[in-house]
C-alpha positions as CSV (number, residue, x, y, z in Angstrom):
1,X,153.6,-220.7,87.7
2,X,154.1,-224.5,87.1
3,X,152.1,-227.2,87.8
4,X,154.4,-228.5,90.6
5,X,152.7,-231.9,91.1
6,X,152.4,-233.0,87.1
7,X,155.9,-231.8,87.0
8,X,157.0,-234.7,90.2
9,X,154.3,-237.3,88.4
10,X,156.8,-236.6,84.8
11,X,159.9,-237.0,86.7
12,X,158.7,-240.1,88.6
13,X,158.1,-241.4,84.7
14,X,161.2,-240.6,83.9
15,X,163.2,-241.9,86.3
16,X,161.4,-245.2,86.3
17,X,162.8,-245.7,82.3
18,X,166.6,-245.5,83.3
19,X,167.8,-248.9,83.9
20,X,170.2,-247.5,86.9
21,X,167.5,-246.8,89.1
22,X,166.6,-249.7,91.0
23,X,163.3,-249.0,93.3
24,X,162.0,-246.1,95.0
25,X,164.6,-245.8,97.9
26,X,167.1,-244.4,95.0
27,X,164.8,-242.4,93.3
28,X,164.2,-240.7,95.9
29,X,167.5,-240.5,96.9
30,X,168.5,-239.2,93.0
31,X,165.6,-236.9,93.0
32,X,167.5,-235.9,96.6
33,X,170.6,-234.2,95.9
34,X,169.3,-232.7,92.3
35,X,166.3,-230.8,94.0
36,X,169.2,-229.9,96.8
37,X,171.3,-228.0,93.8
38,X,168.5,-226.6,92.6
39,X,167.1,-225.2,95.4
40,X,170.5,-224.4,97.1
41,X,171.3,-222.6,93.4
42,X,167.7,-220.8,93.7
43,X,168.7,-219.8,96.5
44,X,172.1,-218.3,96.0
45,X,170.8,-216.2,93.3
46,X,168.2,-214.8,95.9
47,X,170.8,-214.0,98.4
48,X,173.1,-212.1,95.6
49,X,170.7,-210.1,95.1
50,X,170.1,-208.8,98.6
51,X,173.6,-209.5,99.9
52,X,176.3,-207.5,98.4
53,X,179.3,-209.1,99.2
54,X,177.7,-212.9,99.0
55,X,179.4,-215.4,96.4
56,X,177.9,-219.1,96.3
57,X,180.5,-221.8,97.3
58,X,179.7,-223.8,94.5
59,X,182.4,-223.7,91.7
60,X,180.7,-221.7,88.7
61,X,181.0,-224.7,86.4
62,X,179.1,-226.7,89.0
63,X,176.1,-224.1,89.8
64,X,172.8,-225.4,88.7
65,X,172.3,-221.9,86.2
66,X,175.6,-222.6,84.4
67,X,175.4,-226.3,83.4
68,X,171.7,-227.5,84.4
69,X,169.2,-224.0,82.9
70,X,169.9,-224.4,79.1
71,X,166.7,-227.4,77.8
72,X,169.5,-227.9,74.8
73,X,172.2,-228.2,77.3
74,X,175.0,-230.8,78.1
75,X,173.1,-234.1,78.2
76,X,173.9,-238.1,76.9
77,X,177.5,-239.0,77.9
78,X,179.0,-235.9,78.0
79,X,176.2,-235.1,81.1
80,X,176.9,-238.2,82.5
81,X,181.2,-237.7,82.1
82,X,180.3,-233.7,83.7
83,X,178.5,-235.6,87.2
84,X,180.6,-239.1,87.8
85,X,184.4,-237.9,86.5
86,X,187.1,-239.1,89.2
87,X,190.1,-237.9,86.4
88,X,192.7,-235.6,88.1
89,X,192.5,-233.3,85.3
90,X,188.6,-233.4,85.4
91,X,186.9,-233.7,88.2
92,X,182.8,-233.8,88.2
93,X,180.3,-232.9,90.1
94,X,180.4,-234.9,92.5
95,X,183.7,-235.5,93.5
96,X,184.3,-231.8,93.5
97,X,181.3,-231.7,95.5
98,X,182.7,-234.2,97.8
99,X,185.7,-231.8,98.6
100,X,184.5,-228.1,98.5
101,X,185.6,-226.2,101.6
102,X,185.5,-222.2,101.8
103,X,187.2,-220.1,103.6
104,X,184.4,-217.2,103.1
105,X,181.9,-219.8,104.1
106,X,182.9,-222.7,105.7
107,X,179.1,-224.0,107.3
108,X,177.4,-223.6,104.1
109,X,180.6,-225.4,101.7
110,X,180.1,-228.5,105.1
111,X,176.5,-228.8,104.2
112,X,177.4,-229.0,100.7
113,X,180.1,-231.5,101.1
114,X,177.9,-233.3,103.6
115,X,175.0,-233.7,101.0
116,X,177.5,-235.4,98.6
117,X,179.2,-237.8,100.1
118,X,176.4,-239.7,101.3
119,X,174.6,-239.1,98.1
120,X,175.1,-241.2,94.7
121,X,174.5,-240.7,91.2
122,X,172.4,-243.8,90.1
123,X,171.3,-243.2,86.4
124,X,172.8,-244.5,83.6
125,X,171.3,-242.4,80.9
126,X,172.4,-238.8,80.5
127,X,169.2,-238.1,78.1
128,X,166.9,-239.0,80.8
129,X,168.9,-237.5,83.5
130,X,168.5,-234.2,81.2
131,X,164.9,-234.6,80.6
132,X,164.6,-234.8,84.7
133,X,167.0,-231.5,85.1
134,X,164.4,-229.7,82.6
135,X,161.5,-230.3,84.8
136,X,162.8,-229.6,88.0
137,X,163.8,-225.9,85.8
138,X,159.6,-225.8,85.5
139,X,159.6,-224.6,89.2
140,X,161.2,-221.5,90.4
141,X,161.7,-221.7,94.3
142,X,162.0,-218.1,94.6
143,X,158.2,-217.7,93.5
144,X,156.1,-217.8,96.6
145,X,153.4,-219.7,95.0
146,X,155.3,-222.3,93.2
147,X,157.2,-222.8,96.8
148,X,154.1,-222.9,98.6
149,X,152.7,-225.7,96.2
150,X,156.1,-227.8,96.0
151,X,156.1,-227.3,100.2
152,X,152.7,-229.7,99.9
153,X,154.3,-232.1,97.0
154,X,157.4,-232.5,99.3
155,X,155.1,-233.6,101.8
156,X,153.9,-236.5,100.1
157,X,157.4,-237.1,98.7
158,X,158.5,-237.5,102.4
159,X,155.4,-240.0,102.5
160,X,156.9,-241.9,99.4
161,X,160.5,-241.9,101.5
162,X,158.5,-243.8,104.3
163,X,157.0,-246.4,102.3
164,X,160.2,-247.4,100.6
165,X,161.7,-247.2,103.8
166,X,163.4,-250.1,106.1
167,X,163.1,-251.4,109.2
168,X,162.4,-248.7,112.4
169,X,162.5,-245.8,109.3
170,X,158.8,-244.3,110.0
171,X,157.7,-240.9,109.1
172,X,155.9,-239.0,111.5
173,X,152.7,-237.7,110.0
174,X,151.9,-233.7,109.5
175,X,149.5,-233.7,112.3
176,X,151.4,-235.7,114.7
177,X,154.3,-233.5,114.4
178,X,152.0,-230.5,114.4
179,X,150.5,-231.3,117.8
180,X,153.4,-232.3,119.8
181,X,155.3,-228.5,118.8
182,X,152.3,-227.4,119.8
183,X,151.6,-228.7,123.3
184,X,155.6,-228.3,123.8
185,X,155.4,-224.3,122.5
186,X,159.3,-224.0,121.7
187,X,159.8,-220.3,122.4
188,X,162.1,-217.6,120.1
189,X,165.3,-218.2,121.7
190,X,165.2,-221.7,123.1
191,X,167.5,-224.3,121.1
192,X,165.5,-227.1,120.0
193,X,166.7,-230.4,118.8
194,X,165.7,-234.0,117.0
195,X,168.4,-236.2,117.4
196,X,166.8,-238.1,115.0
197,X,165.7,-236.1,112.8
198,X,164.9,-237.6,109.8
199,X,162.9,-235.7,106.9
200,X,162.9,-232.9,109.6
201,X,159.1,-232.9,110.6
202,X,159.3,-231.8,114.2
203,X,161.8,-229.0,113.0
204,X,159.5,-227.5,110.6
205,X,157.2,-227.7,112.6
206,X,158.9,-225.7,115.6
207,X,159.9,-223.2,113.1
208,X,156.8,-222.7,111.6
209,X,155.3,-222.4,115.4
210,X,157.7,-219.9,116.5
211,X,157.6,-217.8,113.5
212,X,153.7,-217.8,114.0
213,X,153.6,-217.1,117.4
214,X,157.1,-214.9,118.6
215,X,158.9,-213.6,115.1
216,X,158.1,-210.3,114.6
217,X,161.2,-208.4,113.4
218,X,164.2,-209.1,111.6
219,X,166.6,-209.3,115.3
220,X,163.6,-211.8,116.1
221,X,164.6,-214.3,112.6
222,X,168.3,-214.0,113.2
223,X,167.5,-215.3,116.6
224,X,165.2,-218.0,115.1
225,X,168.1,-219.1,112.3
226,X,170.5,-219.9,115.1
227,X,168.0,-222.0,117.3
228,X,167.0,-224.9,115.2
229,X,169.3,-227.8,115.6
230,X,168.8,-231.9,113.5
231,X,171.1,-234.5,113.7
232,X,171.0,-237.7,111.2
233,X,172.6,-240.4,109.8
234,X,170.2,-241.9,107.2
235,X,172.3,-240.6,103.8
236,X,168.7,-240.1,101.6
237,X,166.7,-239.1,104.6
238,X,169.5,-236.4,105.7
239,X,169.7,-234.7,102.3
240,X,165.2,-234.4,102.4
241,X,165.5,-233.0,105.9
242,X,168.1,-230.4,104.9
243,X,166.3,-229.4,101.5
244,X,163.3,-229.6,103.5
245,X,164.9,-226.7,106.0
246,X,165.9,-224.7,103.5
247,X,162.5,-224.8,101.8
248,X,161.3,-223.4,105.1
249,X,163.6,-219.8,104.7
250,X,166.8,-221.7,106.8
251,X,169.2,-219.7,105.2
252,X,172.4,-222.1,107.0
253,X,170.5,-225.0,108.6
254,X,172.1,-226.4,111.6
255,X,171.7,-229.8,110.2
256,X,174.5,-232.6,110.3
257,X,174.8,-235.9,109.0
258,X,175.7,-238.0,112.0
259,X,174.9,-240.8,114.4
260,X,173.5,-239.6,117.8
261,X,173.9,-242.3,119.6
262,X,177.8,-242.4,118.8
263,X,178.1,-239.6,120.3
264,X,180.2,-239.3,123.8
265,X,177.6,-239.3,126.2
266,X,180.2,-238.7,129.2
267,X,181.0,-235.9,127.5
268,X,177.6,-234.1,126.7
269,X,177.8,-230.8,129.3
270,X,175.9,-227.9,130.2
271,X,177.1,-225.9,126.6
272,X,175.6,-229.1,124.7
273,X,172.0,-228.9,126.0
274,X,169.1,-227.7,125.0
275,X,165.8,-226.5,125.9
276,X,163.4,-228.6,123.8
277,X,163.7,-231.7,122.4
278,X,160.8,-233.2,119.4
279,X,162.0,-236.7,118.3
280,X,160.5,-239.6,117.0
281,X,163.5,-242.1,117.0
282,X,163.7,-244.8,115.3
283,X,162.4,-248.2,117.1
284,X,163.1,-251.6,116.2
285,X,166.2,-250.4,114.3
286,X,169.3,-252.3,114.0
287,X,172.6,-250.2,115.9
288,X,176.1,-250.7,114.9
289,X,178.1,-252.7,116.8
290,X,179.3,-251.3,120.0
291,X,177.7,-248.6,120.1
292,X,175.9,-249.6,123.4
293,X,178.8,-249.3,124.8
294,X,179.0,-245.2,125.1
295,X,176.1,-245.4,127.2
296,X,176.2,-246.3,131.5
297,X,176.3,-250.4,132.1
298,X,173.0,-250.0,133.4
299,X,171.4,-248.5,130.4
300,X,173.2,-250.4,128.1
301,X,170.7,-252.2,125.0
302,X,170.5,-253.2,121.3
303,X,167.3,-251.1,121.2
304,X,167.7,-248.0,119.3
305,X,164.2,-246.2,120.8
306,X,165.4,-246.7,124.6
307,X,169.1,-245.6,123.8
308,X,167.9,-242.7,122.2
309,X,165.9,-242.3,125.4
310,X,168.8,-241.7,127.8
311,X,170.9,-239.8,125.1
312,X,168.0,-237.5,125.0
313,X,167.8,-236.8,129.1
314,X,171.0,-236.2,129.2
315,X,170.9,-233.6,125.9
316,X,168.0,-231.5,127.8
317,X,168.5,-228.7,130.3
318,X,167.3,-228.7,133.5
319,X,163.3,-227.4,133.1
320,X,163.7,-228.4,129.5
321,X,160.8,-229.2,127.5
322,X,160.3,-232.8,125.7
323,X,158.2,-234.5,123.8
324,X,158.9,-238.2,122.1
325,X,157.1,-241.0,120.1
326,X,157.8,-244.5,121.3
327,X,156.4,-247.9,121.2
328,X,154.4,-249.7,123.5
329,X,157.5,-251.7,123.7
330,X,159.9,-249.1,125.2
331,X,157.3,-248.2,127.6
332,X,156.8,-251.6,129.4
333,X,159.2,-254.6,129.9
334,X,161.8,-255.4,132.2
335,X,165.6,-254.6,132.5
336,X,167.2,-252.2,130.9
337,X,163.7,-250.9,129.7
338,X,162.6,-250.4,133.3
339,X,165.7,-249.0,135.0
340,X,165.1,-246.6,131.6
341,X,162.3,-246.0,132.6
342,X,162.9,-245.4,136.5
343,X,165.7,-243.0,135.6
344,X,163.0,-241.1,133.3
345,X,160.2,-240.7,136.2
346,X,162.9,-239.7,138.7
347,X,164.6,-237.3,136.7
348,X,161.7,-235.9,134.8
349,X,157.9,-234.8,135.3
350,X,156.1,-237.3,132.9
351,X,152.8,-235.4,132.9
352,X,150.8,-237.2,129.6
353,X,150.8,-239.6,127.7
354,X,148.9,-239.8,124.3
355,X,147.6,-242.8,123.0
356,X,147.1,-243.5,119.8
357,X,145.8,-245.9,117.2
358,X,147.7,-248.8,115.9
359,X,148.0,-247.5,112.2
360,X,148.6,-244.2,113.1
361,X,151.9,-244.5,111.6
362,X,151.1,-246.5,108.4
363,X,151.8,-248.8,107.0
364,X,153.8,-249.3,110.1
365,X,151.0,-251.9,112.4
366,X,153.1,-251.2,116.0
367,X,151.6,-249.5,118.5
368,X,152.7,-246.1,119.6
369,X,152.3,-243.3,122.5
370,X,153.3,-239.6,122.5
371,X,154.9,-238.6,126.1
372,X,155.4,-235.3,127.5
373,X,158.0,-234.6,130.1
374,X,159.7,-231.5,132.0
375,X,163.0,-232.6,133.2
376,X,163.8,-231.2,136.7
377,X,161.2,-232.9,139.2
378,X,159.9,-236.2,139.6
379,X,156.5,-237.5,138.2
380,X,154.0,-237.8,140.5
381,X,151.1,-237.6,138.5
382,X,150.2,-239.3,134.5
383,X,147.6,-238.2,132.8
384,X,146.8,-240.1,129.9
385,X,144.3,-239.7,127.1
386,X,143.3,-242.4,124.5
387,X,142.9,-241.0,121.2
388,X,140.3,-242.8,119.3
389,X,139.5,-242.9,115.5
390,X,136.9,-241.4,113.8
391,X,133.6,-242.3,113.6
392,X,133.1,-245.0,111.4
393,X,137.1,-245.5,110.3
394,X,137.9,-248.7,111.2
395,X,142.1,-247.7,110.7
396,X,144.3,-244.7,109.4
397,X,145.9,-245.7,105.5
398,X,147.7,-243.9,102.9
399,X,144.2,-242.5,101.6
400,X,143.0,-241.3,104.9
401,X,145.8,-240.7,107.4
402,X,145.7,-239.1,110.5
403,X,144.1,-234.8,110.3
404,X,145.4,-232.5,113.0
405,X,141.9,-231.4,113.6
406,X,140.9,-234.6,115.0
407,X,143.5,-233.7,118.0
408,X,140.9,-230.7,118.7
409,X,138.9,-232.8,121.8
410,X,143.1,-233.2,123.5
411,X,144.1,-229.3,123.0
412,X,140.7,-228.5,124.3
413,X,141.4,-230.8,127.1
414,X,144.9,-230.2,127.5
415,X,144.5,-226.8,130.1
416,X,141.5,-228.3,131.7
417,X,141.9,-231.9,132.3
418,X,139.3,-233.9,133.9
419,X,138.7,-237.9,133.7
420,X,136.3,-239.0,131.2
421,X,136.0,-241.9,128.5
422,X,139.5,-241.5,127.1
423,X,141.4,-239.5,129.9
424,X,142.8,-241.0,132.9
425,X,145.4,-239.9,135.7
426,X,147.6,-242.3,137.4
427,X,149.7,-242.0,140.7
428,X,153.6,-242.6,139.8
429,X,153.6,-245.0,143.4
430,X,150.6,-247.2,141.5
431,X,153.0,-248.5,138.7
432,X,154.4,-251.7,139.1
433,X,158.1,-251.8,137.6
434,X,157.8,-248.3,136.2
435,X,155.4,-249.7,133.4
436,X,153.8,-247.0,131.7
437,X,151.7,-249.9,129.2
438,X,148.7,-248.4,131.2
439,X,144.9,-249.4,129.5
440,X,142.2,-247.2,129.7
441,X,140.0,-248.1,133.0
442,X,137.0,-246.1,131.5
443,X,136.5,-247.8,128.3
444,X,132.8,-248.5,128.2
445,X,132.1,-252.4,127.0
446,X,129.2,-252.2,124.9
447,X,126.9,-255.2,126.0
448,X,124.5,-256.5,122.9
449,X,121.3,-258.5,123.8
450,X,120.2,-260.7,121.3
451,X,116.8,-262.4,121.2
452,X,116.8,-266.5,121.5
453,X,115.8,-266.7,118.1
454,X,118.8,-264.8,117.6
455,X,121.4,-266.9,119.1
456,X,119.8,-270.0,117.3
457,X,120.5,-268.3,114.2
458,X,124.3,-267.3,115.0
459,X,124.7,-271.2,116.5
460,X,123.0,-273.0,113.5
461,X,125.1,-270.6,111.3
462,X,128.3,-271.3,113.0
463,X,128.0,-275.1,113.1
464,X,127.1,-275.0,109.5
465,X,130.5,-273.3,109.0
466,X,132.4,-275.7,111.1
467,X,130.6,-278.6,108.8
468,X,131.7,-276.8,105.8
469,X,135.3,-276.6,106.7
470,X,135.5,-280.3,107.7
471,X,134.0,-281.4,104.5
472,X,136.9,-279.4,103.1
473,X,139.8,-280.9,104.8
474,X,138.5,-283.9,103.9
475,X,138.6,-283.7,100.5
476,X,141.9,-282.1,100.3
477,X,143.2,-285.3,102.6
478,X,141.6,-287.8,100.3
């Protein structure tokens, strides 16, 4: 058994020493498609074994075993000639890679080709690149325990992929996703979907929920594989979320690299939708140009959250099941954000709304709210709930993010709600302009009485640090 997380601390080292890698955001994305081959290869040799008939659509020259297993192996140049060659007579990795179809196989050769053509090969040094090759070969990812452990460091790598991330790229903690599957209960044999799917949180997440809770025989898996649907369009983010599905036993993830919101809303039909929906989509983000333009006129915006909104209704079934993230932005304003939101309380049951801290989603600072809908009736009733930090923690950071078991007061809560210090329920006809930005009316003001002596102390304290400032500003004028 390795030691999975000194083996990601070595290849972070190494990485950092190769002059072609230029920041996190490609490291990670490097570190992307290698661990992909690996674990893909890993994989191929598991399913050879139990599958008689199965051959890998990866060209033997290009399978991880035959060129990547041997520590004394191809490395320097001739490594480097074996992953970037373009010749006619001698085409790499990648732009084999970039190619590969199957007629034995077609969906697993697309996810294949998908991974490489929105991935790049960023070192310069084929010695490092080998040294990296022969640590990932520390960790076999057909060993339960070493998969177990690297399902943890992945974690954190996913973490690493939000802090070198850009603008409206936010990843949704463990417990956040955990929660939300949880309170939705995708069922064996309902299709769920993220449109924006990201490092695939929420659909780990339902798998590992419905696996717990309804797969209990083999028929029961089958059903399971074909139920679990992610769309994105983020090149280094896409290639995570699919290693991270197969990680999780998705033998063929239904995973694709695409743009949601280019796609034809007019055109989405009964065939197209799904039963639950778990999506945090990205706010704040830039859209490409146009794109507004697939959606009604009246919906029509530059803001990627409340786009992704309407795509979303129209994706889920009648009685479907959803539960979002958004910003306190897309849940108040006026215009397009409250005809949005109109369309959302006539068309759907909005029946809670979390609340939650400002850092929640760290480093991230904007404020954010988990809703919970039932498309099919219209919301008469909110119930919201203001989840509160720990004792003591004055905000959530990279050394103490947000635990799931702090969300044990809202499950408890969830099947008997009653009003109290951070639960509410408001009527849909109390909202003015369908704005949902709704502060908590219990929040107890704690009232401090100070002494006289007191208050002549905070005074003569605070005049003394007006004096102070003056004198200051004065000298620096002078």
């Amino acid at each position: 058994m390795a030691n999975v997380g000194a083996v990601i601390s070595s290849i972070r080292n190494i990485m950092r020493q190769d002059r072609g890698i230029s920041g996190d955001a490609q490291r990670l994305e490097q570190l992307g498609w290698m661990l992909f081959l690996k674990i893909m290869d890993d994989k191929d040799q598991e399913l050879e074994i139990t599958k008689d008939d199965y051959i890998s659509v990866i060209p033997e020259k290009f399978q991880w075993r035959t060129w990547a297993t041997d520590a004394e192996g191809i490395t320097g140049d001739d490594l480097l000639e074996f992953i970037d060659s373009n010749a006619q007579d001698n085409k790499g990795l990648f732009a084999t890679l970039r190619e590969l179809t199957s007629i034995a196989n077609p969906k697993r050769a697309a996810i294949v080709k998908e991974v490489f053509e929105g991935s790049n090969n960023y070192m310069k040094s084929g010695y490092e690149m080998r040294k990296v090759i022969n640590k990932l070969n520390e960790v076999d990812f057909n060993n339960s325990e070493d998969k177990h452990i690297f399902g943890d460091i992945y974690e954190s790598i996913l973490v690493e992929l939000r802090d070198a991330g850009n603008k409206g790229e936010y990843y949704t903690p463990r417990a956040v996703t955990q929660l939300m599957t949880q309170m939705i209960d995708p069922k064996l044999g309902e299709k769920v979907l993220d449109p924006a799917a990201g490092t695939g949180g929420f659909l780990t997440a339902a798998i590992d929920h419905v696996r717990e809770n309804y797969v209990h025989t083999v028929e029961d898996e089958h059903q399971l594989q074909k139920s679990i649907t992610g769309w994105e369009f983020k090149p280094v983010a896409y290639v995570l979320g699919l290693t991270n599905l197969i990680l999780h036993e998705m033998d063929i993830p239904d995973y694709h690299y695409m743009d949601s919101l280019k796609k034809e809303y007019n055109s989405i039909g009964a065939k197209d939708r799904v039963d639950v929906i778990l999506a945090n989509p990205p706010f704040g983000a830039s859209i490409a140009d146009g794109v507004e333009t697939n959606f009604p006129a009246t919906y029509r915006c530059k803001e990627s959250a409340d786009l992704f909104v309407i795509l979303m209704l129209q994706l889920l079934k009648p009685k479907g099941r959803w539960a979002i993230v958004l910003p306190d932005g897309s849940i108040t304003g006026d215009g397009v954000k409250a005809r949005i939101r109109e369309k959302l309380l006539t068309d759907c049951n909005l029946h809670t709304i979390i609340r939650l801290p400002q850092s929640t989603f760290f480093p991230a600072t904007v404020s954010t709210n988990l809703l919970f809908f039932e498309k099919g009736s219209k919301t008469k009733d909110i119930w919201y709930y203001e989840h509160k930090l720990p004792e003591g923690q004055k905000s959530y950071s990279k050394t103490k993010p947000i635990q799931f078991s702090e969300f044990r007061p809202i499950i408890d809560w969830w099947n008997n709600r009653k009003e109290s210090e951070v639960a509410w329920k408001v009527n849909v006809n109390d909202l003015k302009d369908w704005d949902l930005d709704i502060k908590n009316p219990n929040t107890q003001i704690e009232e401090i009485a100070y002494s006289t002596e007191e208050t002549l102390i905070a005074l003569k304290s605070s005049f003394e640090t007006s004096k102070n400032i003056i004198s200051e500003l004065e000298t620096l004028l002078k």
